[in-house]
DOPA-658240 format. One record per residue: x, y, z of N, C-alpha, C in turn. Coordinates in steps of 0.1 Angstrom, whole numbers, plus 5000, padded with zeros to 4 digits. Atoms other than C-alpha are relative to their C-alpha. Example, Ala and Ser with C-alpha at 12.3 -4.5 7.8 and 13.67 -1.06 7.14 Angstrom:
DOPA-658240
500949885000512349555078500950125000 499149895000513749895071499250115008 
This chain:
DOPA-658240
501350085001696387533839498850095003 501049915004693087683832499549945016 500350064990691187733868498549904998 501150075002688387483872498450065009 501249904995684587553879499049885005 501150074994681387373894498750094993 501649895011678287423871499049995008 500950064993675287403895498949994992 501150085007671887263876498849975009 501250044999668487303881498950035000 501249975008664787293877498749955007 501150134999661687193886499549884995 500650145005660286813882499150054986 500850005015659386803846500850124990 499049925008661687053833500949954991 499450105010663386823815501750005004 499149965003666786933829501049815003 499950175006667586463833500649964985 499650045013667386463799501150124992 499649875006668886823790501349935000 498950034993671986683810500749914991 499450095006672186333795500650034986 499549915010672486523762501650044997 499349884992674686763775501849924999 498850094996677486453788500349954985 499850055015677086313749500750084996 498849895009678386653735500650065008 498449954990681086733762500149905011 499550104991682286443779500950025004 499149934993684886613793499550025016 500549954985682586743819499849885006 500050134994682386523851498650055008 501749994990678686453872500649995014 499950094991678886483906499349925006 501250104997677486193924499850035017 500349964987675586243955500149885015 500250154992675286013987499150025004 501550045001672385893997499449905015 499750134988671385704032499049914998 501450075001668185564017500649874991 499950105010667885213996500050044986 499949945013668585193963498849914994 501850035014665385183939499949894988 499950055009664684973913500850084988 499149925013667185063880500750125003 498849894996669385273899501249945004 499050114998672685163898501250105011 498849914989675585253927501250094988 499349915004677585543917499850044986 500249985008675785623887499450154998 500349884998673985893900500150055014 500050024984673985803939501249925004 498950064989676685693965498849925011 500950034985674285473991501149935008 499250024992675485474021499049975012 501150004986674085404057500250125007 500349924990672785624081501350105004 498949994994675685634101501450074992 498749935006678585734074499050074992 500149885006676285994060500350115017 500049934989676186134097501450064999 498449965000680086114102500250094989 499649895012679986314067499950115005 500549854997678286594082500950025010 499149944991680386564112501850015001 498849995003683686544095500250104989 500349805012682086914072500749924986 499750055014682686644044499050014989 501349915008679586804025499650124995 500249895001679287074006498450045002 501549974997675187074010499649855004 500650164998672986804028498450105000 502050014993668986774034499349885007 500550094996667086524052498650024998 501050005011663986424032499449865000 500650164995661386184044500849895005 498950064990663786054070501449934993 498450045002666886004045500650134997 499249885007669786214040500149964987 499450015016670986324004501150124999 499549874999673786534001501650014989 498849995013676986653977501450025009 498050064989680986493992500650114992 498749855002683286833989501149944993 498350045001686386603981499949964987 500150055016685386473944499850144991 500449905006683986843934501650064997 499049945000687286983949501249984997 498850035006689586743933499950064985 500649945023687886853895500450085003 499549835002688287223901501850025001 499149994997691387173916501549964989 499350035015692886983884499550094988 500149925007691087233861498749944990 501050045002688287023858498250064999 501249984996684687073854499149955000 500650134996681986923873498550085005 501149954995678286953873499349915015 500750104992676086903900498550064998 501649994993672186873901499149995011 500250014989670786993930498750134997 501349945000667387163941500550125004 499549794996667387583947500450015014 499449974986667887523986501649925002 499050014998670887303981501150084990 499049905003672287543955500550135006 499449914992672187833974500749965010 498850074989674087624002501650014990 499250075006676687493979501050174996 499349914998677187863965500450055009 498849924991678587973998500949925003 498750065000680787703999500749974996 498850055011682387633966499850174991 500449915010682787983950500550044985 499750035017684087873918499249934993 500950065005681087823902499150074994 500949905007678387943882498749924997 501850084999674187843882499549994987 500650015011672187753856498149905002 501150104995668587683860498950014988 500950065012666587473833498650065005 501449964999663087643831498949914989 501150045009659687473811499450144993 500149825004658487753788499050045002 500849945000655487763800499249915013 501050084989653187623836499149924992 500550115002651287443816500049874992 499450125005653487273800500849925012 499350154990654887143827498949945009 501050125000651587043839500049884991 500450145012651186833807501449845001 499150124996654786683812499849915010 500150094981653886573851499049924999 501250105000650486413837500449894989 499750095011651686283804501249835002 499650104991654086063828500049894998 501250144998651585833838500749935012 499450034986653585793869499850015013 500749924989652186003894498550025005 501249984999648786043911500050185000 500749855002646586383907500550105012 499249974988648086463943501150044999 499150014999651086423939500850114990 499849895011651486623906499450145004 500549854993649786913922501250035008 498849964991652286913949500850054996 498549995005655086893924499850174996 500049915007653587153905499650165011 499849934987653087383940501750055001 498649954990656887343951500850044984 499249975013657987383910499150195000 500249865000656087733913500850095013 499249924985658387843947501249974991 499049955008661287753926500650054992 500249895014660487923897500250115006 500149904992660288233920501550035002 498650024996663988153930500849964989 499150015010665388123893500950125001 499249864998666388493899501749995006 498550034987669188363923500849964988 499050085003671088203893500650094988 499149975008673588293868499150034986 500450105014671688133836499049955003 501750094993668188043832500249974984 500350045016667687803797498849975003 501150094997664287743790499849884990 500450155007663287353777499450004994 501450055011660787393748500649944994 499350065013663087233720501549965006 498550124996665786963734501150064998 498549985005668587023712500250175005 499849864994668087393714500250035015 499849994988668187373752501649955000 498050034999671587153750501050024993 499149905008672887403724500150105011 499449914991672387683748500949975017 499450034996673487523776501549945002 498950005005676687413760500550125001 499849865004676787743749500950085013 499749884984677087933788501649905003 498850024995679587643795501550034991 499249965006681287723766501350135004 498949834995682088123773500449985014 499549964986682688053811501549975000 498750075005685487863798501550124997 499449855003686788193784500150095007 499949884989686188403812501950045006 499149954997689288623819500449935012 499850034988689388503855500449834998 499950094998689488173846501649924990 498950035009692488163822501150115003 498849944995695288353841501449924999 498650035009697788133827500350034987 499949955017697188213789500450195002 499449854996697588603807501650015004 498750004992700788533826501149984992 
């Protein structure tokens, strides 16, 4: 059995990497999402276990205190964080399983799952991802500032990752991003039964 991997994913707000993804699951449904848990309510048109686990307070805590988490945060007084036992059943079958998570929970995550490899969706240019964050129509002038503040500290921190695609042209992003998962697939290390 081929060994399995954890793709990590990510980008700043407006990078498009949502849609890169949805894409992405169309032409390789194979790959599995992980889903996160969550201690906050669930939003309008968010459905349970679609993208989120919600949970209360209390059994996100016991998560952390039974190290059932490969990465957590607490984020305007809720946790959000990624359950070890779903990632580590995929790899473990030979599976592979993305997760989308922000640059401080991937650097977590890579010290504790190290069968994995990063990939961080970039915009191809700051002012296009200004135009994305206005074009919206979602957000106040505030708030898009902010984004576009904490999207320039992670830009900074693409260096940390394996694979940087940048988003100007859709398909071409979820061509190359196929693409990386493609060859990892091939990597020597990861097919030591086709060797043996």
């Amino acid at each position: 059995m081929n060994k399995g991997s954890l793709i990590i994913i990510s980008g700043p707000s407006g990078s498009g990497k949502d849609t890169v993804l949805k894409r992405l699951f169309i032409k390789m449904p194979e790959l599995e999402f992980s889903i996160s848990s969550v201690s906050r309510a669930m939003r309008e048109g968010e459905v349970e276990g679609e993208k989120y686990n919600f949970i209360s307070r209390e059994q996100f805590e016991q998560m952390i205190n039974d190290n059932a988490l490969l990465e957590y945060n607490e984020y305007c007084g809720n946790y959000y964080g990624t359950p070890k036992a779903p990632v580590e059943r995929c790899i473990a079958s030979g599976g592979e399983i993305i997760l989308e998570v922000d640059v401080n929970g991937a650097a977590n995550v890579r010290k504790n799952c190290p069968d994995n490899f990063s990939v961080f969706i970039a915009p191809p240019s700051f002012e296009v991802l200004r135009n994305r964050l206005t074009n919206r129509g979602t957000e106040t002038a505030d708030v898009i500032e902010s984004r576009l503040a904490r999207a320039k500290e992670e830009m900074v921190r693409a260096k940390e990752y394996d694979y940087v695609v940048v988003n100007d042209d859709l398909d071409t992003a979820v061509q190359e991003l196929a693409g990386i998962i493609l060859a990892e697939r091939h990597r020597v290390d990861r097919n030591g039964d086709i060797l043996d």
